[in-house]
N, C-alpha and C positions, 0 to 999 in steps of 0.2 A: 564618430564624434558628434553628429549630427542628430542621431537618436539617440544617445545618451542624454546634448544639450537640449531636447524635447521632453526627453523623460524629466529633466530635473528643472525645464520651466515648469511643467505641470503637475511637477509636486507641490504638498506645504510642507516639506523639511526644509530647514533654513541654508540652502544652496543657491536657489534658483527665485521665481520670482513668491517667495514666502511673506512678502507685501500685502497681498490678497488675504492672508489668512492669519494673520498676526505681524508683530513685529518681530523685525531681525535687529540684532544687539549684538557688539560687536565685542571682542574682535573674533571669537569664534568664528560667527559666519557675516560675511558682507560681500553685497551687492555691489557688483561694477557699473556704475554706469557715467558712458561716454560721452563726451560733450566739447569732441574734435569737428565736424561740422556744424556747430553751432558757434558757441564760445571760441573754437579753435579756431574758427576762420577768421576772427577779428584782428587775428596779429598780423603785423604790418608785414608789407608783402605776401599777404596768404590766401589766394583765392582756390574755390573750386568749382567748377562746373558742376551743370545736373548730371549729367555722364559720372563723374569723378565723384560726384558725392551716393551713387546708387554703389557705384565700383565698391567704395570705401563701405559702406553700411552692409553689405555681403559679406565684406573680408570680417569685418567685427563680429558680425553676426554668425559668422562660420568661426571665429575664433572662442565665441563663449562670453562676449561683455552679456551683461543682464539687463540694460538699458542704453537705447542710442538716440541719444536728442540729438535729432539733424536736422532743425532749423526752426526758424519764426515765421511762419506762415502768413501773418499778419504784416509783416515790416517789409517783404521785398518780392517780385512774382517769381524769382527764381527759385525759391523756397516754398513757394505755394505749387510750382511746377514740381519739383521736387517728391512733392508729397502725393501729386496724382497721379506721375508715371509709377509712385510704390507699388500701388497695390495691384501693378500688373508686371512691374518688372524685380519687382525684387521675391525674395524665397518667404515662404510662408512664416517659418522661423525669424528671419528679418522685421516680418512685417508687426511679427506679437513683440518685438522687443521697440519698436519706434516710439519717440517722446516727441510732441509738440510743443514749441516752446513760446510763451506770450507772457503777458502782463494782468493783472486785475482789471477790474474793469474801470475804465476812467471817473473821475468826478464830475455829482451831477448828470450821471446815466445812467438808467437801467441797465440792469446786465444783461440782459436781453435784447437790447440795441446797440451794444457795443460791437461794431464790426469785427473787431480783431479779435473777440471771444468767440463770435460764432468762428471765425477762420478756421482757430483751432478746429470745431467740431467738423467743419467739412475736410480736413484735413483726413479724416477717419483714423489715427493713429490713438491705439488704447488707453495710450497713458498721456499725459499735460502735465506741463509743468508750468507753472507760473511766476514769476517775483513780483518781491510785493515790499513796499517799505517795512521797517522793524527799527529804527534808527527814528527817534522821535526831533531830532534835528533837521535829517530829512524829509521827515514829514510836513511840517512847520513853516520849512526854509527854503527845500529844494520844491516841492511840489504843492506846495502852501494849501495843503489839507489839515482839517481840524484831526487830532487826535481819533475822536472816536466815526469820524468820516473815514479815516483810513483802515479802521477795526473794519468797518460795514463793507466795504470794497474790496477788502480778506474772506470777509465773511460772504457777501452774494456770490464771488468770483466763485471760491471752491463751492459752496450748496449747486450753485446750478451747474457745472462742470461734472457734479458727482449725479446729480440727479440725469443726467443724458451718459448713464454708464460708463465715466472715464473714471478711472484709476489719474488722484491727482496728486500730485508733489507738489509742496508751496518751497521757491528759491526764498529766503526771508533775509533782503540784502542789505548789506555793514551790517550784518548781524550781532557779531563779535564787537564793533565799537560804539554801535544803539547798547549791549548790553551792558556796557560799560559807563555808558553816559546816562543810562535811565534803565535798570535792570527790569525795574515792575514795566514797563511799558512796552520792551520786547519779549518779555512774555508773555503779556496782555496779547500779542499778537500772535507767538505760537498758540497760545488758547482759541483765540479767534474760528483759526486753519483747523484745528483738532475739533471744535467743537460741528462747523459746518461739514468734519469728513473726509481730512486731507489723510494720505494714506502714509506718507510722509515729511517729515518738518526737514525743509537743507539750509544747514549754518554757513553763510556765505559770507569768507573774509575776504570783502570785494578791492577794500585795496591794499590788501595784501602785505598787513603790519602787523599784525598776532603775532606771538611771539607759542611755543607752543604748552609750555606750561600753565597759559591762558587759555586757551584752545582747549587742556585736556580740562579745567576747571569750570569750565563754561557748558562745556558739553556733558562734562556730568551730570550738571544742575538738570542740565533740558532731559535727558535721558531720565534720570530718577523720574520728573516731575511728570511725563509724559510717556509713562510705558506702555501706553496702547499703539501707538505708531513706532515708526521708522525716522529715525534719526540722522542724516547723512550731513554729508560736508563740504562744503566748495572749497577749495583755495587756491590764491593767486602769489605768484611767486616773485613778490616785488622785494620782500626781503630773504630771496631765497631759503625759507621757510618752506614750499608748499606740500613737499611730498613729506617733511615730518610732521607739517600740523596736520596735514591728513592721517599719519601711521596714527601721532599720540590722540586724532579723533575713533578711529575704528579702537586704540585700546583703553578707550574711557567709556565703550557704548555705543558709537557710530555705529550701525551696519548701513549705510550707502556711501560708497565715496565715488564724489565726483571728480572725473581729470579727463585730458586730453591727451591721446596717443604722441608720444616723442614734447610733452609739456608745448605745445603751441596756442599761443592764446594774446590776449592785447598785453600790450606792455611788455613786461617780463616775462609773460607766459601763464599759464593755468598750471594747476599740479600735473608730475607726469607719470601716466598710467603705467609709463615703460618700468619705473622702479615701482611705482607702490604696489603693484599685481606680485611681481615676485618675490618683494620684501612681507608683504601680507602671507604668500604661500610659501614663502620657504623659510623665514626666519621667524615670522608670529605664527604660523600653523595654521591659518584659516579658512575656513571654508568654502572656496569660491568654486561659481559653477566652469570657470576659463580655467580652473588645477589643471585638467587633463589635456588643455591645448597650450600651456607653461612652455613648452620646446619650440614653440611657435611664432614667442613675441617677437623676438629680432628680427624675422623674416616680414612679419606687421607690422614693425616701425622703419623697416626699409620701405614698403610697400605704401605707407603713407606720404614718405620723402620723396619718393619718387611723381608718384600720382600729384600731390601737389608742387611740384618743380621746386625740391628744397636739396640743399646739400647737408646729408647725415652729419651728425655731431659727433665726431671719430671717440671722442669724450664721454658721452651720454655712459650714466652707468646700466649695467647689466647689457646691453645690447649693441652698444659701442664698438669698433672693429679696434678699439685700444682699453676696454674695458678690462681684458684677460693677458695684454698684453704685456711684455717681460722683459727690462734691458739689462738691468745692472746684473754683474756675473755673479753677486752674490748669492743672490735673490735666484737664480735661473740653475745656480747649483744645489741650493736646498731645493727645491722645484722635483732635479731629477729623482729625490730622493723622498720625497711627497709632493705630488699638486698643491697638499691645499696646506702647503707651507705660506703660500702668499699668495690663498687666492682664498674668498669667503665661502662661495659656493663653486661647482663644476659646471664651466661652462655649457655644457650639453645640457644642463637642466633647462637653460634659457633658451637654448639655439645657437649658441657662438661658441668659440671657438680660442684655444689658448695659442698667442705668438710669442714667439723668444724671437726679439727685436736683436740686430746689428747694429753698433758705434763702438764709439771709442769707450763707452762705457762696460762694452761686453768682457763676458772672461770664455774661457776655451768652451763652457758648458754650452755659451749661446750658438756656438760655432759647430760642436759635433749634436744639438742638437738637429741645427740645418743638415748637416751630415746626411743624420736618421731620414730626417724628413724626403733628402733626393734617394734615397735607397741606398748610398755608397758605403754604409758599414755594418756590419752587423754584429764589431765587436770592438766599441769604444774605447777599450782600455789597453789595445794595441797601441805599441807604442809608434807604428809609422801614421795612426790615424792622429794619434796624440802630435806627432809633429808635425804634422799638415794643419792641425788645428791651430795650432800657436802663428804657422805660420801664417794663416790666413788673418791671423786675430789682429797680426802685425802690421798686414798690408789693411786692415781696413783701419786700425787706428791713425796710422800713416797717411790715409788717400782723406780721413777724416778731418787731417790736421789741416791741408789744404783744401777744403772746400766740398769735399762729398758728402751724403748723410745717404746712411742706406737703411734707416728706417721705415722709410716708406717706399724703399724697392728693393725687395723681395727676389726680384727675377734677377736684378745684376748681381745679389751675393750667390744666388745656385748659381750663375755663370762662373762664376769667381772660385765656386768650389769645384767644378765641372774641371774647369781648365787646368784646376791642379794634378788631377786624378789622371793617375798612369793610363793611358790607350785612350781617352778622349779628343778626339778630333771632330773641331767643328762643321759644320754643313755647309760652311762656305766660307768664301775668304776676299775681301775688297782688295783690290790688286794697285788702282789707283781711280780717282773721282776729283771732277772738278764742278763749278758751279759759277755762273755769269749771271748778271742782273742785268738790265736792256732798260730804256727809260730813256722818253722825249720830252717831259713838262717836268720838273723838280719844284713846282711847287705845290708842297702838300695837301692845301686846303683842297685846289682849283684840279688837284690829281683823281681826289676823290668822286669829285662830280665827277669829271668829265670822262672817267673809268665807267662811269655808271651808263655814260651817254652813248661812248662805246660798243660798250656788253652787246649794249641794247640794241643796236643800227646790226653791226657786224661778226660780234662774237668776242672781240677783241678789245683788251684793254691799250692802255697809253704806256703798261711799265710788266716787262715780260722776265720770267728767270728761268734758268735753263741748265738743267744737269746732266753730267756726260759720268757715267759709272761705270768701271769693269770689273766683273765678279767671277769669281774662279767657283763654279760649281759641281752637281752632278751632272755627267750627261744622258740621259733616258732617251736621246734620239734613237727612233728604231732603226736607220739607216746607218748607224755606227755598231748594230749588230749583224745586219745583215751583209755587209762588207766581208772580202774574205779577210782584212786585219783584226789582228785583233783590240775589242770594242776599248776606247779609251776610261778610263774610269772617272774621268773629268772633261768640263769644257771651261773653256773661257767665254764670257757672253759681255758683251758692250753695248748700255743702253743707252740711251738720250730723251729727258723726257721734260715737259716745260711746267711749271707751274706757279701759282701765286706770290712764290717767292724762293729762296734758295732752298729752303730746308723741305717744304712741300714739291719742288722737286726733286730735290734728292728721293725722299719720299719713294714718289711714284718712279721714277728710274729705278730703284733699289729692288722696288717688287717687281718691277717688269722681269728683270734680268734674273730673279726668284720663282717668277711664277709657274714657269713650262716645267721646270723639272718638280715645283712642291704647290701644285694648284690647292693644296690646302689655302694659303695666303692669303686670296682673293677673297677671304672670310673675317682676314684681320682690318680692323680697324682703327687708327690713331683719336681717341678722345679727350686729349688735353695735353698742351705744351706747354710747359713752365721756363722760362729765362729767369735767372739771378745771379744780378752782380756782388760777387762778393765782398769785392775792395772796391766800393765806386771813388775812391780817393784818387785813385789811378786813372779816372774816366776813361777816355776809350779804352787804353790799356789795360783796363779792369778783367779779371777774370769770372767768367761764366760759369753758372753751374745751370744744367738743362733736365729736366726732368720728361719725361712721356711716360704716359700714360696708354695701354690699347688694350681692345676688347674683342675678343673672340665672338662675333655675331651669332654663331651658330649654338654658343655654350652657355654665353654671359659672360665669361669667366673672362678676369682683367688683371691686369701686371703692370707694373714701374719699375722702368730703367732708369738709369743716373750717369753723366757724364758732366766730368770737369776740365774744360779748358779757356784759353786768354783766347783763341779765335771761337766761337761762337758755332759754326758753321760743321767748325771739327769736333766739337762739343756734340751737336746735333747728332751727327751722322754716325758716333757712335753711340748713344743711345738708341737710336734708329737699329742700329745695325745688332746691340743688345737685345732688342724686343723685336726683333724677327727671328733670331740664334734662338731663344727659348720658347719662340712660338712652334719651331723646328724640333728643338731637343723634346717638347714636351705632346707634342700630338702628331707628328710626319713621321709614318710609318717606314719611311726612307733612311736606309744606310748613310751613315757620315764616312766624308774622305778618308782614305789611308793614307798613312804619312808618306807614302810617296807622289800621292799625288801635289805635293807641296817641292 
C-alpha cells in the first residue's frame, strides 16, 4: 500500500497530490485532506500529545489521506515541537503529505517580519495552509481592516509563501456567508489568493449554517470562475449539514475536502472523514488515493478514539460497531436471504462487520443466526433447531420484559444457547459464595480521606470486604493421578479473597478458585461495571440490572455479560461468573464436566 501511495503522490493523474500540476475537479477525483490534529483538536475535551499526534500522522499517512494539517506552529510550542521531531521521526511519505497551518500576515507588517509566517517556514512542512478573511463584515468589524488592506495581506501572505517553495492553500473563512452578504468582495478575495499563486482556494463554512443547496451553488460559481486551482471545502457540522455540504461540494467541482477523522472538532464537530471517504468511493465513484486502504477506515477511527482517550460512537455511520447492526426479526429474515436487503453497502468494504442483535424485538432468524455463529447447526430448517430457536426467543423476550437487554451482551446469549444444547456441560459450577463488608468510620466524606491516609502509612484502608466462594471444578492435580485411586474428575476448591468492595471480591475469589486448573484467566481482565436501577420507585427494593464488560489482554478481544436481580451482589456474581463460563468455553483448551460430576 505504501508504494502504491508513493507512486500515486508522485503522479499528475488526478488521484494523488495532482495540485502541483493542475487542478483536481471533483467529483471524479478529490483530495483527502485531514485536519483532526489541527481543527480536530479544538473540540472540547480533545487533547493530544506530541507522541500521539506523530502516532496519528503515521496511521493517516499509512492509510492514504492526501494531506495532514497537524498543527499551527505559530500559536502554541507543542505544535512547533511537533513539527521538529517530524522530520526525524515520522516516515518519509508522512513527511510529503504534512500542512502547516497559520494566518496571513498581520496589519501594518511586512510579511517578512511576521513571526508566525516565518514559523510556518521553519516548520519545513511542503505545503501551508493559511485563513484569511473573505467575509467583508469581518473584515470591517471583526479585525477592523480596510477592504483592500485585507486583499494585500491575502495577497503578500501567498506571494511570499510561494516564492520560498511551499505549495499554498488559502482557508478563505465564513466564506459561504461573506458570499452571501457581498458576493463581488469574496471573490475579490479568491482573486487575490489565485492571482499571488495559491495552489488552492478552501470554502470554509466556519459556522456551520450552509444549507447544502447553497453550498453546491456557490461552489459552482468559484469552480467555473477559477479553473486553474483546486477548489476544496471546509465544513462545520453545527447544522448537522457537514458531511452533505461536503459530498454536494466535491459533486459541483470541489476536488479537496476538508474533515476530521470520526467528525471531531470545536462545537459540533468538523465534517467526518469516517463517512465522506466512503460515501465519495463507494456510492459517487471517485477517485481517491485511500480507495485501496477503504477496508481500513474502521480500524483508523478506533485508532483515533483510542489514542485520544474518546469512547466510539457505537452510531457513527459506516464504522460504527451498530452501523450494520440488525434487530427487528423482519429485517434479519430478509437479510438471511440477501445482505443487502437492509444494508447499503457490505460491511467488509469498510472494515466492520454485520451483527443480528438479540431483544424482544427479535424473531427466530436473529436466534439461529447466533446458532450459525457458535457452530451448533448446520442445518437450520431442522425442526429440533427451529424449536430451540423459538425457545430461546421466548426466554429472551421474557427475561427482556423484566429488565435484561442483551443487545449489548453478546457472550450471555451464546451462553444461553450453549446451555440449551444437548451434552453441554459447563466448566464449572458455584456451589455456594458469601460476601461481608468490614467498616469503622461511616462517614463518607471523612472515609475517603482518611482511606487515603491509610494506604499510605500501612497498606490498609478503614472499610475491608471479604469474599468466601466454593467452586466445584476440574481437577488437574497430578497427585490425584498418581494415586493408586482412581483420578477424580472434579474438585471442590474454597477461596477467600478481600477486596475494594463485595463484588471486586468476589471477583478475585472466583478467579483464585479458577485459576490452577484454567491459568488461561489470569489474562482476563474486568473493564467496566455498569449498575441500573430499574424501578427506582421501589428504592432500595429496586431491582438491578449489572452489566460487565472484560477483555482478554493477550487478544484484545472483549464480551458483556448481563444479569438481572433485586440483591445487587447476586446480580454481579452472575455476570461475573457468565464472563469467565465464556472466556472458558471460548479459548481453554480444557474438557468441560461430565454430568456426573454434578
Amino acid at each position: 500500500i505504501e508504494d502504491e501511495l508513493q507512486k500515486k503522490s508522485s503522479s499528475s493523474s488526478s488521484g494523488g497530490h495532482a495540485v502541483d500540476d493542475g487542478a483536481v475537479v471533483g467529483p471524479g477525483a478529490v483530495l483527502v485532506y485531514d485536519t483532526s490534529l489541527r481543527d480536530g483538536t479544538q473540540g472540547e475535551s480533545i487533547s493530544a500529545s506530541c507522541e500521539d499526534k506523530l502516532k496519528i500522522a503515521n496511521r493517516l499517512s499509512t492509510f492514504g489521506v492526501d494531506y495532514i494539517e497537524a498543527g499551527w506552529p505559530g500559536s502554541n510550542p507543542k505544535d512547533a515541537e511537533f513539527f521538529t521531531r517530524a522530520q526525524t521521526e515520522l516516515s518519509p511519505s508522512a513527511k510529503s503529505k504534512l500542512v502547516a497551518f497559520g494566518s496571513t500576515r498581520r496589519k501594518a507588517i511586512a510579511v517578512e517580519q511576521d513571526a508566525q509566517i516565518q514559523m510556518l517556514l521553519d516548520s519545513h512542512a511542503p505545503t501551508c495552509c493559511i485563513v484569511a478573511k473573505s467575509h467583508l463584515w469581518q473584515v470591517t468589524d471583526i479585525i477592523r481592516a480596510t477592504p483592500q488592506e485585507n486583499l494585500d495581506m491575502i495577497a503578500d501572505s501567498v506571494a511570499y509563501l510561494t516564492s520560498q517553495n511551499r505549495r499554498v492553500f488559502i482557508d478563505l473563512e465564513h466564506f459561504f456567508d461573506g458570499y452571501t452578504f457581498d458576493e463581488d468582495y469574496a471573490m475579490k478575495c479568491c482573486q487575490a489568493a489565485v492571482d499571488a499563486g495559491a495552489k488552492g482556494l478552501v470554502l470554509c463554512d466556519t459556522n456551520g449554517g450552509s444549507m447544502p443547496w447553497d453550498v453546491a451553488h456557490i461552489t459552482s460559481k468559484v469552480v467555473q470562475t477559477f479553473p486553474q486551482v483546486t477548489v476544496g471545502m471546509h465544513a462545520h457540522n453545527d447544522c448537522g449539514m457537514a458531511v452533505a455540504n461536503s459530498l454536494m461540494a466535491a459533486k459541483s467541482g470541489a476536488g479537496m475536502i476538508q474533515g476530521t477523522i470520526n467528525g471531531i472538532g470545536e462545537r459540533t464537530g468538523n465534517a467526518d472523514l469516517c463517512s465522506i471517504v466512503p460515501s465519495l468511493s463507494l456510492h459517487v465513484k471517485s477517485n481517491l488515493t485511500c480507495n485501496p486502504s477503504l477496508a481500513n477506515i474502521t480500524s483508523l477511527s478506533r485508532f483515533i478514539d483510542e489514542t485520544l482517550n474518546r469512547s466510539p460512537d457505537s452510531a457513527a455511520p459506516y464504522v460504527g460497531a451498530s452501523a450494520f447492526a440488525h434487530k427487528g426479526g423482519l429485517h434479519v429474515a430478509a437479510m438471511e436471504r440477501s445482505p443487502m436487503s437492509y444494508q447499503h453497502v457490505e460491511p467488509a468494504l469498510v472494515g466492520n462487520e454485520k451483527r443480528v442483535l438479540v431483544s424482544e424485538l427479535s424473531g427466530r432468524q436473529n436466534i439461529l443466526g447466533k446458532f450459525r455463529d457458535a457452530g451448533l447447526v448446520d442445518h437450520p430448517d431442522d425442526d429440533p433447531v427451529e424449536e430451540r430457536a423459538s425457545a430461546i426467543l421466548n426466554r429472551v423476550k421474557h427475561l427482556e420484559s423484566i429488565g435484561y437487554t442483551f443487545e449489548g451482551a453478546d457472550a450471555s446469549v451464546h451462553l444461553m444457547i450453549l446451555h440449551s444444547t444437548r451434552g453441554y456441560c459447563p466448566p464449572f459450577r458455584i456451589l455456594d459464595y458469601s460476601a461481608q463488608v468490614y467498616d469503622n468510620n461511616m462517614d463518607s466524606a471523612s472515609r475517603v480521606l482518611e482511606k487515603g491516609k491509610l494506604e499510605h502509612a500501612n497498606g490498609m484502608g478503614s472499610s475491608t470486604a471479604r469474599a468466601t466462594i466454593k467452586v466445584r471444578t476440574l481437577n488437574l492435580d497430578d497427585e490425584a493421578y498418581t494415586s493408586g485411586d482412581a483420578p477424580l474428575a472434579f474438585i471442590d476448591r474454597l477461596e477467600v479473597s478481600d477486596g475494594n468492595g463485595p463484588v471486586d471480591a468476589l471477583s478475585s475469589a472466583l478467579k483464585r478458585a479458577l485459576s490452577p486448573p484454567h491459568p488461561f484467566l489470569n489474562t482476563i481482565e474486568l473493564t467496566d461495571y455498569k449498575v441500573r436501577i430499574l424501578d427506582p420507585e421501589k428504592a432500595t427494593g429496586a431491582t438491578t440490572r449489572v452489566m460487565i464488560d472484560f477483555e482478554d489482554t493477550t487478544t484484545g478481544e472483549s464480551w458483556t455479560t448481563v444479569s438481572v436481580d433485586r440483591n445487587v451482589i447476586s446480580a454481579s456474581l452472575n455476570a461475573l461468573v457468565d464472563g469467565f463460563e465464556y472466556a472458558l468455553v471460548q479459548h481453554s483448551d480444557s474438557c468441560v464436566l461430565c454430568d456426573d460430576a454434578y
